[in-house]
C-alpha positions as semicolon CSV with decimal commas, in nm:
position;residue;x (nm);y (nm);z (nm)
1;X;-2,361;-0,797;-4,386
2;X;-2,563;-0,498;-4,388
3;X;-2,866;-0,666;-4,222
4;X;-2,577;-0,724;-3,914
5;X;-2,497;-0,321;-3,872
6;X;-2,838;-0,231;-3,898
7;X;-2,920;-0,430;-3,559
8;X;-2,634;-0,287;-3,413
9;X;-2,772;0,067;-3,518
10;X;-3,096;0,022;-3,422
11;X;-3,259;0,254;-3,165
12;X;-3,294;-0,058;-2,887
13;X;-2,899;-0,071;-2,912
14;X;-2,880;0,262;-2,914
15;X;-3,074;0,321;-2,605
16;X;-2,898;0,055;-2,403
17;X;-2,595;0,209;-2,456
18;X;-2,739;0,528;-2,341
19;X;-2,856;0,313;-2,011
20;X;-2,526;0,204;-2,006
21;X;-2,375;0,513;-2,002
22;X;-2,592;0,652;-1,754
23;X;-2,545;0,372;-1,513
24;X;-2,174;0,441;-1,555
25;X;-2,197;0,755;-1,433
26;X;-2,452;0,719;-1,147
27;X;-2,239;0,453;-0,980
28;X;-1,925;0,646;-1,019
29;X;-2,126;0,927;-0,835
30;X;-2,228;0,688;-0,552
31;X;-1,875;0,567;-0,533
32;X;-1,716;0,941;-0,486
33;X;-2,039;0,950;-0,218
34;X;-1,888;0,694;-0,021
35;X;-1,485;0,767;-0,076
36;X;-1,603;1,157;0,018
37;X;-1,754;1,013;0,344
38;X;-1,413;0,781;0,488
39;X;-1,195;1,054;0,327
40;X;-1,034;0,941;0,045
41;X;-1,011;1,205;-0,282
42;X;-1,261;1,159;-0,582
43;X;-1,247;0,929;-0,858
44;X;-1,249;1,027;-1,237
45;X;-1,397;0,880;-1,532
46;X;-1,134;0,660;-1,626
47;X;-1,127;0,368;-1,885
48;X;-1,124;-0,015;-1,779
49;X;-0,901;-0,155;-1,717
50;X;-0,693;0,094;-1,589
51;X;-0,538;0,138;-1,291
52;X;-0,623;0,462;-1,035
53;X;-0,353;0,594;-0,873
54;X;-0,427;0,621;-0,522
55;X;-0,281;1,030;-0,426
56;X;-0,284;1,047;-0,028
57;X;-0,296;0,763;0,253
58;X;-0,581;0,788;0,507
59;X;-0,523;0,903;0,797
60;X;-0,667;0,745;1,154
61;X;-0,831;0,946;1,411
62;X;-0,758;0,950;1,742
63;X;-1,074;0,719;1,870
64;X;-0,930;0,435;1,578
65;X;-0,554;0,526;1,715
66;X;-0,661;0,419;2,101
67;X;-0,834;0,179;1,982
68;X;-0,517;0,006;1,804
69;X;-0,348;0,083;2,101
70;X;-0,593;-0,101;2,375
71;X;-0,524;-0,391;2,051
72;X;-0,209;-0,396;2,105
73;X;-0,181;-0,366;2,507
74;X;-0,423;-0,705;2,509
75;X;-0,180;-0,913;2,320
């Protein structure tokens, strides 16, 4: 049994769950990037599996608005 933990202490586990870690982190960086740029609030570091709640609904601007409307004129 002890030959088992010592492969999952070993430094190549070790740094793969550092990878891991960082990976983690960049994507959730890139992912407030692109909710920051179509105006939706940050996310935070939460665990899996669990659900975000969503604070604020997005709001249209006027150039989506008229465009809805022109939609809805056609039909």
């Amino acid at each position: 049994m002890s030959g088992l933990r010592q492969l999952w202490k070993s430094s190549y586990v070790l740094m793969l769950e550092e990878e891991n870690a960082r990976l983690r982190a960049e994507n959730r960086a890139f992912l407030n990037s692109l909710l920051g740029t179509v105006g939706f609030p940050p996310v935070d570091a939460v665990e899996p599996g669990k659900p975000l709640p969503l604070n604020r609904i997005r709001k249209r601007s006027w150039p989506q608005i008229q465009r809805m409307k022109e939609g809805e004129a056609v039909r």
